[in-house]
ZAPA-298198 format. One record per atom (N, C-alpha, C): residue in one letter; x negated, y, z; residue number from 0. Coordinates in pm, whole numbers, padded with zeros to 5 digits. Layout:
BEGIN
<kolpa res="a" c1="X" c2="Y" c3="Z" n="NUM"/>
...
***
This chain:
BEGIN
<kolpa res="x" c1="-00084" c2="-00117" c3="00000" n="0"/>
<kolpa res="x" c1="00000" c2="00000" c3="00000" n="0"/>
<kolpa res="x" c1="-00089" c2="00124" c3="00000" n="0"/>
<kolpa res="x" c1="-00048" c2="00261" c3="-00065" n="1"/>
<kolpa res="x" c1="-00134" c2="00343" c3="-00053" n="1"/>
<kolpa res="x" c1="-00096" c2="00444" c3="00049" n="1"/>
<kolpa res="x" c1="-00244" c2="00516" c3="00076" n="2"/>
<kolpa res="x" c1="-00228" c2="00610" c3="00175" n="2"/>
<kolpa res="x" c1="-00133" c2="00727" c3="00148" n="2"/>
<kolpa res="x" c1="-00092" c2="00787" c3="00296" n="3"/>
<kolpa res="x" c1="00020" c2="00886" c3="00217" n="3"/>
<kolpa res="x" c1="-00063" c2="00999" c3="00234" n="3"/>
<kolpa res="x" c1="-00033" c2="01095" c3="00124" n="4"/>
<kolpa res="x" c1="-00116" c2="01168" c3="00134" n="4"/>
<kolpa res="x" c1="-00054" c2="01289" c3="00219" n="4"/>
<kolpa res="x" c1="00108" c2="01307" c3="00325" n="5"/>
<kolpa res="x" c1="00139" c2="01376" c3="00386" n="5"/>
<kolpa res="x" c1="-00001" c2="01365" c3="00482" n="5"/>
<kolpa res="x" c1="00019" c2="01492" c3="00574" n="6"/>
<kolpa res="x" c1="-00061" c2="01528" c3="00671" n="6"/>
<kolpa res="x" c1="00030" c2="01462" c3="00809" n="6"/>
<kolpa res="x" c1="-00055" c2="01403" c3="00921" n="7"/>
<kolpa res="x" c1="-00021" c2="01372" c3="00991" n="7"/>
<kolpa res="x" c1="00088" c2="01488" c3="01075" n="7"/>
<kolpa res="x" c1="00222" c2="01383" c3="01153" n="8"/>
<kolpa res="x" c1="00322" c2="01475" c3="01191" n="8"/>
<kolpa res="x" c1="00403" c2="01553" c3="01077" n="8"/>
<kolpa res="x" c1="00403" c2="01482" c3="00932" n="9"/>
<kolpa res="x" c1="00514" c2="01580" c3="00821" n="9"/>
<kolpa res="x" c1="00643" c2="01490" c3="00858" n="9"/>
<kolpa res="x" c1="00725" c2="01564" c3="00782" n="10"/>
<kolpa res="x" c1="00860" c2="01479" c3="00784" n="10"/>
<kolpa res="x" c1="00850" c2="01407" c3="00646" n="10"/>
<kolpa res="x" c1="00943" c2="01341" c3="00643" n="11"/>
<kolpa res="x" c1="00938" c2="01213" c3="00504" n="11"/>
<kolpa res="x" c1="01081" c2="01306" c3="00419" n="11"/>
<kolpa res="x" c1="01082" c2="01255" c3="00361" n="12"/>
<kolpa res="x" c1="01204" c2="01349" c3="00306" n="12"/>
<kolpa res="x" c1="01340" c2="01323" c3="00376" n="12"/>
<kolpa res="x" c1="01392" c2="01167" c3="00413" n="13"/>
<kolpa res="x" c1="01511" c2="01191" c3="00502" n="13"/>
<kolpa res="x" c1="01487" c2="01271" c3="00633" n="13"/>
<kolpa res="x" c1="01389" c2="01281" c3="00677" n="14"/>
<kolpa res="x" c1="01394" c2="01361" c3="00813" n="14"/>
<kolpa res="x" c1="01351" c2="01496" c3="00801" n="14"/>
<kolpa res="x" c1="01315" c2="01561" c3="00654" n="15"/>
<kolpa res="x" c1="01320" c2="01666" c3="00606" n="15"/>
<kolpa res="x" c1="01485" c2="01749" c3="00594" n="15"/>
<kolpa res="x" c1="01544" c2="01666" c3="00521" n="16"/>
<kolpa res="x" c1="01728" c2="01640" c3="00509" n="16"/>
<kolpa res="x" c1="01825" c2="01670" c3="00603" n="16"/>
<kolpa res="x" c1="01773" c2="01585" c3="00704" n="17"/>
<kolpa res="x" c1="01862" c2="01571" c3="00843" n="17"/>
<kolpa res="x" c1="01814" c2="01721" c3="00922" n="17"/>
<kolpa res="x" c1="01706" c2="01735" c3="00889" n="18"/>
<kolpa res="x" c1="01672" c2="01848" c3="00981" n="18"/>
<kolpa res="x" c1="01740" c2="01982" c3="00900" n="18"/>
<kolpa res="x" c1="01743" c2="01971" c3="00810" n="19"/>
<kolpa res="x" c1="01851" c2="02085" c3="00706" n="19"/>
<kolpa res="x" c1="01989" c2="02055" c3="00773" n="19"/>
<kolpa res="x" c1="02011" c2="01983" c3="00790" n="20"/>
<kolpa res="x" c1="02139" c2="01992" c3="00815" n="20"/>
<kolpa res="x" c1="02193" c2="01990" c3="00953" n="20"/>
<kolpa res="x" c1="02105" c2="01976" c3="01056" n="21"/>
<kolpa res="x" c1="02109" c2="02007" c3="01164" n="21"/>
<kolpa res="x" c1="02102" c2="02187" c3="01163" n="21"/>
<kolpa res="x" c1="02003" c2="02243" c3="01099" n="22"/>
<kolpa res="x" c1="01993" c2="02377" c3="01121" n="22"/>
<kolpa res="x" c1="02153" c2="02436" c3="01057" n="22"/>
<kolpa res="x" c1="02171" c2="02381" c3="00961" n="23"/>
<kolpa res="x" c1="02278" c2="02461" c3="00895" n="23"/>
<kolpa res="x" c1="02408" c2="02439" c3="00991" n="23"/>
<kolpa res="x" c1="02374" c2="02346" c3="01053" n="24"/>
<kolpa res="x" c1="02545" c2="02314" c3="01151" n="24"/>
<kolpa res="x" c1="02522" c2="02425" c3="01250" n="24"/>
<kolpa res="x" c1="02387" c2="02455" c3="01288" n="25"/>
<kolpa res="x" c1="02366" c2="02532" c3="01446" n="25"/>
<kolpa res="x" c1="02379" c2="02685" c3="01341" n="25"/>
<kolpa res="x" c1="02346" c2="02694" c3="01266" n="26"/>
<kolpa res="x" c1="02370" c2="02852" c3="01175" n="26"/>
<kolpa res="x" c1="02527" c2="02887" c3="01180" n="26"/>
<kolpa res="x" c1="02609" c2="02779" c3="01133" n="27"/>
<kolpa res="x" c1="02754" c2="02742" c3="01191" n="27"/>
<kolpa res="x" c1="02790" c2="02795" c3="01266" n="27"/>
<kolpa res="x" c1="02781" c2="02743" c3="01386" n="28"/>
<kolpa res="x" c1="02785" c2="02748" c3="01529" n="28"/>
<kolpa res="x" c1="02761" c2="02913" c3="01569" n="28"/>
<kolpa res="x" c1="02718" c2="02933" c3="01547" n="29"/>
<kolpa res="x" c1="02661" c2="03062" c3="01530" n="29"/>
<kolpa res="x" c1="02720" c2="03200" c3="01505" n="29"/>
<kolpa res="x" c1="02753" c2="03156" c3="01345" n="30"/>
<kolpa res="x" c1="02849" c2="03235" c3="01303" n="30"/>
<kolpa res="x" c1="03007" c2="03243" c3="01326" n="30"/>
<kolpa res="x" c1="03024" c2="03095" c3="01375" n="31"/>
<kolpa res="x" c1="03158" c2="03102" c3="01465" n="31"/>
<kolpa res="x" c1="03168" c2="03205" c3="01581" n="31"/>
<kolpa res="x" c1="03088" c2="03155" c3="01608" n="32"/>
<kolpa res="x" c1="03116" c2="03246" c3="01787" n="32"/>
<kolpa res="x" c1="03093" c2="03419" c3="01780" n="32"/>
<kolpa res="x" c1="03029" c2="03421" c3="01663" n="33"/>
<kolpa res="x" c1="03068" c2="03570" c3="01621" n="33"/>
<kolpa res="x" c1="03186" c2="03618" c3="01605" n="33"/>
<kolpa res="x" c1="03286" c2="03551" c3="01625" n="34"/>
<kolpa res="x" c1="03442" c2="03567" c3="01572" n="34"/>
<kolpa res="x" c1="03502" c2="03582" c3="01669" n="34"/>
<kolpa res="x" c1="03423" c2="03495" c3="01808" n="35"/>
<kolpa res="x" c1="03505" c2="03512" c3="01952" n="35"/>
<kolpa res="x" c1="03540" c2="03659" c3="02018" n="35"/>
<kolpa res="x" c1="03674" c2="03713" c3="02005" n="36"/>
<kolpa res="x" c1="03685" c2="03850" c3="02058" n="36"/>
<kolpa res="x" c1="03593" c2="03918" c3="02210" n="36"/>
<kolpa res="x" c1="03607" c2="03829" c3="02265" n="37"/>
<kolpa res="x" c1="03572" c2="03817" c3="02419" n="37"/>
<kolpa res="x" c1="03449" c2="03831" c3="02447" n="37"/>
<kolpa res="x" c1="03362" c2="03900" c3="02462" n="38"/>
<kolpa res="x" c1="03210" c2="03936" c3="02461" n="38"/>
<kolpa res="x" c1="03151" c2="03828" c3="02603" n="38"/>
<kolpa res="x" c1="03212" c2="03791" c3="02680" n="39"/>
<kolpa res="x" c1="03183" c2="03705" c3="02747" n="39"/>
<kolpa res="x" c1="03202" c2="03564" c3="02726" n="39"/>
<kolpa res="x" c1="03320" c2="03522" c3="02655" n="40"/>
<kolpa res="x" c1="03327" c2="03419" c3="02605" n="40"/>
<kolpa res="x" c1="03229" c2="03393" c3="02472" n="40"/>
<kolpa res="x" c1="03195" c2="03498" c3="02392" n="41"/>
<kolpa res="x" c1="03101" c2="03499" c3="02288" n="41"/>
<kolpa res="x" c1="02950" c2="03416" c3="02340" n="41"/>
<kolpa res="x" c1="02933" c2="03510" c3="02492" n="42"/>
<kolpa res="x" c1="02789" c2="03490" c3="02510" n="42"/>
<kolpa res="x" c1="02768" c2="03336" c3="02591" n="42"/>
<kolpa res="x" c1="02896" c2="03279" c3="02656" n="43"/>
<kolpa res="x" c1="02900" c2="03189" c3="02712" n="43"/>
<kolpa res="x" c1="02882" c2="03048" c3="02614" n="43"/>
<kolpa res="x" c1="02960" c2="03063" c3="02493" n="44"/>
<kolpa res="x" c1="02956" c2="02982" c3="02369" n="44"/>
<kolpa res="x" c1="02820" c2="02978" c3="02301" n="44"/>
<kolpa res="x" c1="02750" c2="03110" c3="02279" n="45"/>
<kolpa res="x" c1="02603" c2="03127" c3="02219" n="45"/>
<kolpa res="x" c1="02513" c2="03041" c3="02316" n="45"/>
<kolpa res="x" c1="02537" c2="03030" c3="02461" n="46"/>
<kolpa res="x" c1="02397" c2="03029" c3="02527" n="46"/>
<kolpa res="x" c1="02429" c2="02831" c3="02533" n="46"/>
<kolpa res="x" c1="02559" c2="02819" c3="02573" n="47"/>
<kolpa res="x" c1="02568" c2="02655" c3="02527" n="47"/>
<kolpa res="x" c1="02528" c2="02615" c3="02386" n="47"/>
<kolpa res="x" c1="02551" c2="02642" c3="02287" n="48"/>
<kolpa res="x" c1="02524" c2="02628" c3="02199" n="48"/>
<kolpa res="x" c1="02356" c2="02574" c3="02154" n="48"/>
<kolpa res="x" c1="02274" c2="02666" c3="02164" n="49"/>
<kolpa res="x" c1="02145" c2="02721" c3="02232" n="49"/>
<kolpa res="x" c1="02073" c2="02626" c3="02298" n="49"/>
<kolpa res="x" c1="02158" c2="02555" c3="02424" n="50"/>
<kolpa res="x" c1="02153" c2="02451" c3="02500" n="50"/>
<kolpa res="x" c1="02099" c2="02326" c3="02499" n="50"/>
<kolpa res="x" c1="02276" c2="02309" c3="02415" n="51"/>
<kolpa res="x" c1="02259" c2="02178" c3="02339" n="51"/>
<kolpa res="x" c1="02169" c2="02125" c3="02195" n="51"/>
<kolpa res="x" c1="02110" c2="02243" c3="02206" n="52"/>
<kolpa res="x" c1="02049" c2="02194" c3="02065" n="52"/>
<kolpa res="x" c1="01890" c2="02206" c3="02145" n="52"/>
<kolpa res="x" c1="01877" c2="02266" c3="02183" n="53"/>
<kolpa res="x" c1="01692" c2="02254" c3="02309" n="53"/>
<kolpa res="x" c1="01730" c2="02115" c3="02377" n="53"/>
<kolpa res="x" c1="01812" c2="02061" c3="02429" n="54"/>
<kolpa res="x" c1="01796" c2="01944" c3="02490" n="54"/>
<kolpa res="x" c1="01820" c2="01850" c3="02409" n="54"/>
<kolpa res="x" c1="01844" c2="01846" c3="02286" n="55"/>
<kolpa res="x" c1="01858" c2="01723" c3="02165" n="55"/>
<kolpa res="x" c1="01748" c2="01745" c3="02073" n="55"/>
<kolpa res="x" c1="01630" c2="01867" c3="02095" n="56"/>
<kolpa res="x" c1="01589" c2="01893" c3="01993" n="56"/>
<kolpa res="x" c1="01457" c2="01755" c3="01983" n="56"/>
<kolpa res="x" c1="01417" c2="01711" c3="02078" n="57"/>
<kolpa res="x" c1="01348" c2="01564" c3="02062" n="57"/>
<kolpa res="x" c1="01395" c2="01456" c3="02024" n="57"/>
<kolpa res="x" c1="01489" c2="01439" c3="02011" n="58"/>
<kolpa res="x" c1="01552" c2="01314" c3="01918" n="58"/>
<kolpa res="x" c1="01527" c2="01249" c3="01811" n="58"/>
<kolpa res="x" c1="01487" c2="01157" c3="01831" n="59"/>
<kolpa res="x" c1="01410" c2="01066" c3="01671" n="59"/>
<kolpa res="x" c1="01513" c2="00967" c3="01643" n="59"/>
<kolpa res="x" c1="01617" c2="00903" c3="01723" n="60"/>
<kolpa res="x" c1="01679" c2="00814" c3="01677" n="60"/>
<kolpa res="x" c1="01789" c2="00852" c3="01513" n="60"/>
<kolpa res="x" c1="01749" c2="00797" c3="01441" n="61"/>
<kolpa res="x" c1="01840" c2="00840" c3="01307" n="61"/>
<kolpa res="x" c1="01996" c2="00765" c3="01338" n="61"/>
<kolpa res="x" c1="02041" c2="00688" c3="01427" n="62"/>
<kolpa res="x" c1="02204" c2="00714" c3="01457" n="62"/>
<kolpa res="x" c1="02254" c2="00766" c3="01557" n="62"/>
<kolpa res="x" c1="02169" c2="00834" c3="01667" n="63"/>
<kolpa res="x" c1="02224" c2="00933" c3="01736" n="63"/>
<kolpa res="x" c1="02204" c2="01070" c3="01674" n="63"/>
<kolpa res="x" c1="02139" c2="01093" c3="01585" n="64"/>
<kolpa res="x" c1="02127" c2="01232" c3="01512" n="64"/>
<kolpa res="x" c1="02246" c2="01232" c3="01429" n="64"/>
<kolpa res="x" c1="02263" c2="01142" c3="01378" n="65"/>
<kolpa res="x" c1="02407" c2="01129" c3="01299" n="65"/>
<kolpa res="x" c1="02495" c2="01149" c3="01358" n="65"/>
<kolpa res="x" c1="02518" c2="01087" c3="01468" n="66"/>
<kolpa res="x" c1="02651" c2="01105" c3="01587" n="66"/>
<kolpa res="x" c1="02680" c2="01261" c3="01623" n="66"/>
<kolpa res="x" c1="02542" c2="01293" c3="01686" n="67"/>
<kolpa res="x" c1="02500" c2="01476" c3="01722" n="67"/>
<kolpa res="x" c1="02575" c2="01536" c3="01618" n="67"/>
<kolpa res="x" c1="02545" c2="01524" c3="01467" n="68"/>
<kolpa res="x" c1="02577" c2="01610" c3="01376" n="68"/>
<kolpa res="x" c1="02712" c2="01588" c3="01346" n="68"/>
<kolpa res="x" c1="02784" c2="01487" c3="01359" n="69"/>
<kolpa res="x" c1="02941" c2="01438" c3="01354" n="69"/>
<kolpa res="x" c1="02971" c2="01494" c3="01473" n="69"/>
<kolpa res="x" c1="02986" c2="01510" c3="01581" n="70"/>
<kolpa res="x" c1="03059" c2="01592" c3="01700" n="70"/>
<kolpa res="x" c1="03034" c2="01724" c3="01702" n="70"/>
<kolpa res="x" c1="02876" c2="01781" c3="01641" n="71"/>
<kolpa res="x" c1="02892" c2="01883" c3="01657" n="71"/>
<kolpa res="x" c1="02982" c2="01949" c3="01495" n="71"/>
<kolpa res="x" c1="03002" c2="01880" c3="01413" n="72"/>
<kolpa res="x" c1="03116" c2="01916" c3="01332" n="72"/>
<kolpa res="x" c1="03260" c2="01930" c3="01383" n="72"/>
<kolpa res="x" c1="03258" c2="01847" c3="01442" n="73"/>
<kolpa res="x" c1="03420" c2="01802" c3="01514" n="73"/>
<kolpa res="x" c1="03447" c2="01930" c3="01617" n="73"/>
<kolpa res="x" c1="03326" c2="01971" c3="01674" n="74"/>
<kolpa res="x" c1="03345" c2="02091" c3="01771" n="74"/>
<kolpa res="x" c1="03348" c2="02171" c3="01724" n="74"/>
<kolpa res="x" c1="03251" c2="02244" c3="01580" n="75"/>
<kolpa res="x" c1="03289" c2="02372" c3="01500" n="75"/>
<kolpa res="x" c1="03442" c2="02387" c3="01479" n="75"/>
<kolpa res="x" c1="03492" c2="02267" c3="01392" n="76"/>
<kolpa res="x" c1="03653" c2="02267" c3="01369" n="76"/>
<kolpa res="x" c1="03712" c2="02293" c3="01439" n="76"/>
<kolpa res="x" c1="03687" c2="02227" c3="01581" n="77"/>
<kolpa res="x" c1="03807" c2="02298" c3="01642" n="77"/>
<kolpa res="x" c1="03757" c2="02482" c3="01745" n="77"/>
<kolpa res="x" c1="03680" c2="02490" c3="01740" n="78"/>
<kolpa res="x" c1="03622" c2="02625" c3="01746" n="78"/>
<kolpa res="x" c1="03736" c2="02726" c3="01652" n="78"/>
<kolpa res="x" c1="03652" c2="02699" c3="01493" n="79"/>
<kolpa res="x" c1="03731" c2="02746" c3="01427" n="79"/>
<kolpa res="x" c1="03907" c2="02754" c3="01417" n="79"/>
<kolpa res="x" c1="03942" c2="02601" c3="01405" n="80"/>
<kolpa res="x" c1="04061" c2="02646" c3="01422" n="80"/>
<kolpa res="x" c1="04163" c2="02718" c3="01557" n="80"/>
<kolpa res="x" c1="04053" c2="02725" c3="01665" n="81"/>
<kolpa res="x" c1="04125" c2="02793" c3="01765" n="81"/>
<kolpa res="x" c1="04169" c2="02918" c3="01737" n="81"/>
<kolpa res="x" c1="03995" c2="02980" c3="01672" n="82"/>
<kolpa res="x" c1="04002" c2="03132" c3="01630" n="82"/>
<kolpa res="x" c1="04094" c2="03156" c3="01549" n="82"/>
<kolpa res="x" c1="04131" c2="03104" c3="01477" n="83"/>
<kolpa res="x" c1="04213" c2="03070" c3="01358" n="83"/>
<kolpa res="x" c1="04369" c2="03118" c3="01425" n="83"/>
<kolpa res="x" c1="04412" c2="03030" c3="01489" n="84"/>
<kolpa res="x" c1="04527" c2="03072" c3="01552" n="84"/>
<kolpa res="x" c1="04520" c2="03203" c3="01644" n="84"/>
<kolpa res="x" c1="04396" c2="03235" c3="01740" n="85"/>
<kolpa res="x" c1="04453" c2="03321" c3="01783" n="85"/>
<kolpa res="x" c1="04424" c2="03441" c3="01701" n="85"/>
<kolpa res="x" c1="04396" c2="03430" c3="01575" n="86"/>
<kolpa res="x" c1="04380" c2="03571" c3="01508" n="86"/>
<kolpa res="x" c1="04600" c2="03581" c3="01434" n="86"/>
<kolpa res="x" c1="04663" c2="03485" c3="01427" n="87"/>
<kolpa res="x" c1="04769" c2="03496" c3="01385" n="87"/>
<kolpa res="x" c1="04896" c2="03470" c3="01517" n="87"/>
***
């Protein structure tokens, strides 16, 4: 087999991928809670947010990163659709 010529510590391309799409969910996240009227509820949502992603940010298992990124979808949605209603 040949040597790879990445530099030790690169990502391979799926863990290049996953890590895109981890950032783009927390960019998400993000821009949701910009929507929260409540400047305290805003900052309470930002700093969890924030949180949970510093205490998952060591994670190597590729089906709990999957899971992470499926709930933390499931939580944007309903984020969103809260805002959603209480803007109507």
């Amino acid at each position: 087999m040949a040597a790879s010529r990445l530099p030790p510590g690169s990502l391979n391309l799926k863990q290049f991928l996953r890590r895109q799409q981890v950032l783009q969910l927390y960019r998400k996240i993000l821009r949701a809670v910009r929507e929260v009227p409540a400047e305290a509820d805003r900052r309470y949502l930002k700093d969890w947010a924030r949180e949970e992603f510093r205490r998952n940010k060591d994670a190597t298992d590729e089906d709990a990163i999957r899971m992470m990124i499926t709930q933390g979808n499931m939580q944007l949605q309903e984020l969103q659709r809260t805002l959603k209603l209480a803007k109507s």
